[in-house]
N, C-alpha and C positions, 0 to 999 in steps of 0.2 A: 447331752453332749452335742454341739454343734454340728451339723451336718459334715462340713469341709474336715473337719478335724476325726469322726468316724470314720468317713472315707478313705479317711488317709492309712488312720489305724489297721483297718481293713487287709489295706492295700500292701502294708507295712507285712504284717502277719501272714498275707496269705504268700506272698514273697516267702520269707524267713521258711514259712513252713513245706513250702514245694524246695527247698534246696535243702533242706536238711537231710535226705534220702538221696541226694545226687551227689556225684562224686566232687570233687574241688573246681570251683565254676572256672570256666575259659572263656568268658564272654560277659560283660554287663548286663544285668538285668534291667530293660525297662521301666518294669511293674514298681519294682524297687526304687528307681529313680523317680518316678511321678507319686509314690507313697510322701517320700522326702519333701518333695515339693510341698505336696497338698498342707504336709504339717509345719513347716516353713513359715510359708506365704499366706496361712489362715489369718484372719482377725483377731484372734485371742494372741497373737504374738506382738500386736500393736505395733506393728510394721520394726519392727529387732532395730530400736537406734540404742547406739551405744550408750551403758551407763541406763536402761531401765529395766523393769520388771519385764518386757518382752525379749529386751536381748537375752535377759538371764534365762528365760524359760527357753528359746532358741541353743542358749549355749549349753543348758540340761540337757536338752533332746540331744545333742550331736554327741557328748560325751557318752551318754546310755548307749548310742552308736556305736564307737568306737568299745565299749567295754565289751558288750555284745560281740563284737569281731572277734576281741580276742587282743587288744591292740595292750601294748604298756603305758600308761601316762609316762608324759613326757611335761608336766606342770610344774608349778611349784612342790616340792616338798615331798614330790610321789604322787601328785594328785593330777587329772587332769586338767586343769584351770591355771593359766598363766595372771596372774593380776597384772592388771594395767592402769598406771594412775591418771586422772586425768582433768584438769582446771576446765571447768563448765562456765561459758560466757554466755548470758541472758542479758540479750538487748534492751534497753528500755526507752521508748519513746521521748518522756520528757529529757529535755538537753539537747537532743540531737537538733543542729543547727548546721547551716552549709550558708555564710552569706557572702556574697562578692560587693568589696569596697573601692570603686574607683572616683577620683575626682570627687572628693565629699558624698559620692550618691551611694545608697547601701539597696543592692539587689540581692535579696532573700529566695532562694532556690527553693522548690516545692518539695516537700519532705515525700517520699514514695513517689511521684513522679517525676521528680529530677535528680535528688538526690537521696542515699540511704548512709547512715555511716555506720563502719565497719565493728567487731570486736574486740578490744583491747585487752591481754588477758594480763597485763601490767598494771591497770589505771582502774578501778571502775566507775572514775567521771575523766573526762580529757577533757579540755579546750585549747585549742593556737591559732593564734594571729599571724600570719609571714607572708610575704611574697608570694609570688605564683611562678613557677617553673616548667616549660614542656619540654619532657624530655625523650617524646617518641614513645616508642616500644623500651627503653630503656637497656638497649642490649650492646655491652660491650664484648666485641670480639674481634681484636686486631688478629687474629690469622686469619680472619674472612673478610679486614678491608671494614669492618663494621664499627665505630664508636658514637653511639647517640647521645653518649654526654661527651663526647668533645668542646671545649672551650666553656663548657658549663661551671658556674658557682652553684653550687647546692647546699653549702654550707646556711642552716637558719632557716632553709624556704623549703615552700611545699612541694612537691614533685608529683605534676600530672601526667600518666603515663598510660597508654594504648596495649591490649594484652597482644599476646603473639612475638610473632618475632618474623625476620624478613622472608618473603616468600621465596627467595633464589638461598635460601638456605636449603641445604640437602632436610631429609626428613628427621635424619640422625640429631643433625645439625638447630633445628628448629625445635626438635624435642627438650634439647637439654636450656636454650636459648630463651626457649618462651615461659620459662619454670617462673612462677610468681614468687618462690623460694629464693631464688637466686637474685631475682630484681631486689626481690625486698633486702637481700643480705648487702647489695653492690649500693643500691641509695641509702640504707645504713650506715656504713661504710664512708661517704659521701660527703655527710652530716644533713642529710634531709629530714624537716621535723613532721613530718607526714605524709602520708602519701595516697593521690585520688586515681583512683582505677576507672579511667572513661569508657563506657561502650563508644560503639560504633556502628553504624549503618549494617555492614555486614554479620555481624556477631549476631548482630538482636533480629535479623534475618530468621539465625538459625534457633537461638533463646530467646525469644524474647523478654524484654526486662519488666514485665508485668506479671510474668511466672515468678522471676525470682523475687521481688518486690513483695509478692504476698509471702512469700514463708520468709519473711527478713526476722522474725521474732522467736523463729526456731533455732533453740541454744547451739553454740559451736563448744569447738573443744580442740586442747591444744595438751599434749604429752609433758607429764611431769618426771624428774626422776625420782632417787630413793627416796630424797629428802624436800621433799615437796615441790622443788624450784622447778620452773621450765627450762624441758630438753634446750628448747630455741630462744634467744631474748632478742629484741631489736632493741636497746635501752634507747637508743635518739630517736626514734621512731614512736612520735608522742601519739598518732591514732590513723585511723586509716579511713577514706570513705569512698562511696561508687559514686559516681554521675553518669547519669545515662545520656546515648546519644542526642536525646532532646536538649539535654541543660547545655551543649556542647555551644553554640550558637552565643548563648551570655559569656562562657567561658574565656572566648576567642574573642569577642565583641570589642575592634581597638587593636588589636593585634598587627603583626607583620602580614599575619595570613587571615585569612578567610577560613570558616569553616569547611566550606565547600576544597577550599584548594587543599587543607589538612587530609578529608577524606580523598581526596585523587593521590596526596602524594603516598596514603597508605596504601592504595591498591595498587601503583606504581614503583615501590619500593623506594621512593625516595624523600624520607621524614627525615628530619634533622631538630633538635630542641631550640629553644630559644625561650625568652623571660617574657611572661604573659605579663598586662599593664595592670593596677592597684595591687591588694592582698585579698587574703581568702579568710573566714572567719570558719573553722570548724569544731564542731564538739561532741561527744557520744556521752552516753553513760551504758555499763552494763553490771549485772550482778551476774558476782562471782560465790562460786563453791567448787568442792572436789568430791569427783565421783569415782569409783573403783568399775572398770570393766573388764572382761578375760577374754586372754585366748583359749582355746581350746585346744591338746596336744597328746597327739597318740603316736605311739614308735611302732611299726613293724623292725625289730631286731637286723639285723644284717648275720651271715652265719660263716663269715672269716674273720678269725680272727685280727688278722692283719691289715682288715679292712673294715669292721665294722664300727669303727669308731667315726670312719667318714659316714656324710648324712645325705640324701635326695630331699630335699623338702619340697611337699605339695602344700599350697596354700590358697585357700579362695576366702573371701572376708564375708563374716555370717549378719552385718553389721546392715542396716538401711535407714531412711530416713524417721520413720517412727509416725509419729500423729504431727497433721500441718496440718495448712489450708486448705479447707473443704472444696472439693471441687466435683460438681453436680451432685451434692448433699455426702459424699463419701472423703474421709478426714485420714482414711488411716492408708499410708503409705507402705504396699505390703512387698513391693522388689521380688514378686515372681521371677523374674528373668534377672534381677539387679538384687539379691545373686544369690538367691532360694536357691535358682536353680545350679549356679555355679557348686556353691556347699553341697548338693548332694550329689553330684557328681565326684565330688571329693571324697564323701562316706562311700560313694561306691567304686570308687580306685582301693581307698581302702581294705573293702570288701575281698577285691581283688587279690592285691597285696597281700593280705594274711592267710586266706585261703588259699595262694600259689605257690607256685616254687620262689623257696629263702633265695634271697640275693645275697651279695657277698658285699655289703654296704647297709646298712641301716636307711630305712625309706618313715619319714616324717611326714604328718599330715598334719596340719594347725588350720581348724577355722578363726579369721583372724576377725577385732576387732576395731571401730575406729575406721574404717576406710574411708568411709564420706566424709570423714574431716581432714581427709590429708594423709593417708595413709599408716595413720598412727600405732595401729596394732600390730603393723607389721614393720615400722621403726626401731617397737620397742623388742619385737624376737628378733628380728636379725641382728640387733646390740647386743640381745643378752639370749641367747637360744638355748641355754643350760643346759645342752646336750655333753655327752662323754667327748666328744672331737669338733672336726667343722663339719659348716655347712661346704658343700661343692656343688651344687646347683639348685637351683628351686623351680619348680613349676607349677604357674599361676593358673587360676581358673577365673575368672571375670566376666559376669553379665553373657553368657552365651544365647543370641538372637537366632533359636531354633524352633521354627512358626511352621514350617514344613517340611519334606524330605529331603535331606540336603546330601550331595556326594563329595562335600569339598569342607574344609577348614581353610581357617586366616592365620598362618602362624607366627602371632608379633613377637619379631627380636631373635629370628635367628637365626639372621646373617650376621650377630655380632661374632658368635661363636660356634666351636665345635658339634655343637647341640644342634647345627643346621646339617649335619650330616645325620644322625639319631633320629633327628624327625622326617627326613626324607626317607631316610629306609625303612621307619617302622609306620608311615602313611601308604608307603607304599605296596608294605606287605598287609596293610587292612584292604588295600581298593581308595584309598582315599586321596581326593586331589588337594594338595595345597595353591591356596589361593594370594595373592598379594592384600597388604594392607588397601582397603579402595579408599582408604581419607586418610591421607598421612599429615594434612596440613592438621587432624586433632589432635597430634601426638599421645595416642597412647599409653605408648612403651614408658613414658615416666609419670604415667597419671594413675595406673593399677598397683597393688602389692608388689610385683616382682622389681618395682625402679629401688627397695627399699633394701633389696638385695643385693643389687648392680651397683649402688653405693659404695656395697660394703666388696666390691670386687667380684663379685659372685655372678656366674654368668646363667644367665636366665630367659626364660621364654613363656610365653603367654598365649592360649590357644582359644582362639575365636570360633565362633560357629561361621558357615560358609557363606556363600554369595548363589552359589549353584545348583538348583533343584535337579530331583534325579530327569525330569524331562529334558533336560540343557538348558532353560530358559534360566533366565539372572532372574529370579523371582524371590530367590534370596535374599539379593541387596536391595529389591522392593520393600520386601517385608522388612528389613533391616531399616532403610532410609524413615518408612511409616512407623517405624515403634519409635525412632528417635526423635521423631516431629512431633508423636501424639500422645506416647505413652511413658518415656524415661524420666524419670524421675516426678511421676505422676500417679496419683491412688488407683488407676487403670492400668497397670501394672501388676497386677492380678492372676487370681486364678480361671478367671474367664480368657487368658491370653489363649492363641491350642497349639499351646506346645506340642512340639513332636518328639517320642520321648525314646524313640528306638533312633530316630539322629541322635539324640543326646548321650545313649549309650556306647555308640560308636565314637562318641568322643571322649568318654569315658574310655573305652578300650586302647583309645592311642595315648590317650593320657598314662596310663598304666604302663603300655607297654615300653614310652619313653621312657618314664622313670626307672624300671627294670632293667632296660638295658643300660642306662648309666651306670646303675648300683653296682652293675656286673662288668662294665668297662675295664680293662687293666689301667687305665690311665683317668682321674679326673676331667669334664670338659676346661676346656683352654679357649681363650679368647683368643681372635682372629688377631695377625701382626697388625697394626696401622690404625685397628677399630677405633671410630669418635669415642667411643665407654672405655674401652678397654687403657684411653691415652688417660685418660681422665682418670680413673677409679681401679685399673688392676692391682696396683700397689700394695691396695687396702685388702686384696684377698688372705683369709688367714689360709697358714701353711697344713698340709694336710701331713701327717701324721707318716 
């Protein structure tokens, strides 16, 4: 038995076994939470991507979890295990072509150094020929004075477009703005026959495109429903591909603008589209199949009746990247912190949960899967949650960056709604400081599980590890800033990371104790009057019972 995976066991056991002689815990257990880890984020789980043998043995353990507690399936059929369908796109080199045709001369783009193209889960070969269209960030929004396709034809042509969205955009405002869902639905829409996703100087700053570049041949995955079809279709939308900010230079080459003046007017917020000179030659091919992945679903009961058909759901995705690109001889992506650690903090709210006092609301815990393709696992619960009532709030758990003693949390999203009252009063009866988002230009709040809820009307929050060591010093958001430069989404993402696993439990403790006091609320949380989400998506909240 591998060392990582004894230890854990160990660790697991010797937990279970000091609390079974104690009375109903009132606190998180550490020991417990780093056992979780250890068996998680080992090797033998082949870094849990969705749709393999590793996710599966991942989403055994947490169920055994859960059964162990004491918890009810909440799956298909009675079972723990939610199935989730889902069309597997494997890239394939030959085909892929990006050439630029102006004035009779044909400029061929460097396959991985300038250009990659994207996966089509429609087609699995594309090719189109059409014009070239720049249409900015691509963000239409007249109540912010914002149209970048104004005066634009996109009808037939290809549409190159910059990620982000305007920086004098509030945070709110940019989250929902910058959504690459929403672009790709609006140049659908449009009639654009494909669409190239440009870096830029700053972005590849902070990714650079030579990380994403090597795992370009690691399968994606896009949500099916009953009957095989995808949730999502863009039918005009013949194929998709990246160029990096190096190929940006040919791009523009002839243009109104200069490259150089493209890059100033994006840091200056002032892009406007216009028709790039020749056409663009692009083409992919990818192999397709379908693969089944689950969620995982345990109920703590609610104990009113008149209330226990409402639901709290807590969700963190058990889900990572799996086996890539080796990088200093190590291939397997194991998401210690991306989100090992989130899910066992989940099994131990749980923990919590069923050994405490019954709430008067039914409390839901799904580790979900699918997340690194787009939130998919938790698309397809918050569509179909096959619980006895609704959902009224969820609370997320995501990559928590807890490297050392921390006194503080970041808690994303909850100024939209009433849940910003809940979490100040029960942070505040731990000792715990709440800290502001410090990168709001990443937008978050619609890039984790909980944006899948907020969709569906449901108002939700998401709780980050802190910025603030117990000495005062920001050492937090050091350790923060350096895991995202060196180690996200990186096979050093590990269990060599040194967690600090008694901060972790205290996030665990607020986590619980949110959940509890909603479950116990006389009133559902309510989204704030005026809220950007709430304008957007309350509509869609189902009615509570």
């Amino acid at each position: 038995m591998p060392r990582a995976i004894l230890a854990a066991l160990c660790l697991v056991l010797a937990a279970c076994s000091s609390g079974n002689d104690a009375a109903a815990p009132t606190s998180a257990d550490a020991t417990r939470i780093r056992g979780h880890v250890f068996w998680l984020a080992d090797d033998l789980m082949e870094g849990r991507a969705a749709g393999t043998r590793g996710y599966d043995l991942a989403a055994g353990y947490v169920a055994s979890q859960f059964a162990s507690l004491g918890l009810q399936p909440g799956g298909d059929d009675g079972r723990w295990m939610q199935a989730v369908r889902l069309r597997r796109g494997e890239r394939i080199r030959d085909g892929a072509e990006a050439v630029l045709m102006r004035d009779g001369v044909q400029r061929a783009l460097a396959f991985e150094d300038e250009f990659l193209p994207g996966t089509s889960f429609e087609r699995e070969a594309w090719s189109v020929e059409a014009p070239i269209v720049f249409v900015g960030q691509a963000v239409v929004a007249p109540e912010l004075g914002q149209d970048d396709l104004a005066g634009l034809d996109l009808h037939g042509k290809i549409a190159v477009m910059l990620s982000g969205a305007p920086a004098r955009f509030s945070p709110d405002e940019r989250a929902f703005y910058a959504s690459s869902r929403e672009k790709l639905r609006l140049l659908d829409e449009r009639g654009a026959v494909a669409v190239v996703y440009l870096g830029d100087p700053m972005r590849e700053s902070r990714s650079p495109w030579a990380r994403g570049a090597a795992n370009w041949r690691r399968p994606a995955l896009r949500l099916l429903d009953a009957e095989g079809e995808l949730v999502e279709r863009r039918a005009g939308i013949v194929g998709t591909a990246s160029l990096s900010a190096a190929a940006a230079e040919a791009l523009f080459d002839g243009s109104e603008y200069t490259v150089a003046e493209i890059w100033e007017q994006l840091r200056t917020d002032s892009l406007h589209g216009f028709d790039l000179p020749g056409t663009l030659r692009l083409g992919g091919r990818s192999k397709h199949d379908e693969v089944s992945s689950q969620n995982v679903v345990g109920i703590v009961p609610g104990s009113d009746p008149a209330l226990s058909a409402q639901h709290v759901v807590y969700t963190a995705h058990l889900d990572h990247l799996g086996v890539g690109a080796p990088v200093g001889g190590d291939a397997i992506y194991n998401g210690a912190l991306d989100n090992a650690l989130g899910v066992a903090l989940l099994v131990e709210t749980a923990r919590l949960a069923a050994t405490g006092p019954r709430s008067s609301r039914s409390r839901v815990f799904v580790a979900l899967t699918a997340e690194e393709h787009g939130l998919l696992g938790a698309e397809h619960f918050a569509a179909n949650p096959g619980l006895s009532g609704p959902v009224i709030a969820n609370i997320n758990m995501d990559m928590p960056v807890i490297l050392s003693e921390l006194v503080d949390v970041i808690p994303i999203g909850i100024e939209h709604s009433s849940l910003e009252s809940v979490v100040r009063r029960e942070a505040g009866a731990l000792g715990i400081r709440l800290t502001p988002d410090p990168f709001p230009e990443e937008v978050v709040f619609v890039r984790s599980d909980q944006f899948a809820f907020v969709r569906r009307g449901i108002p939700a929050v998401y709780l980050d590890g802190g910025l603030t060591a117990a000495d005062g010093s920001a050492r937090g958001k050091t350790e923060l800033e350096g895991f995202l430069r060196q180690h996200y989404h990186q096979p050093s993402d590990d269990l060599e990371l040194p967690i600090h696993y008694p901060s972790a439990a205290r996030l665990a403790d607020l986590n619980h104790r949110i959940g509890l006091a909603v479950a116990n609320d006389a009133e559902p949380p309510r989204w704030k009057e005026g809220d950007f989400f709430a304008e957007r998506f309350a509509d869609r909240r189902p009615e509570a019972p």
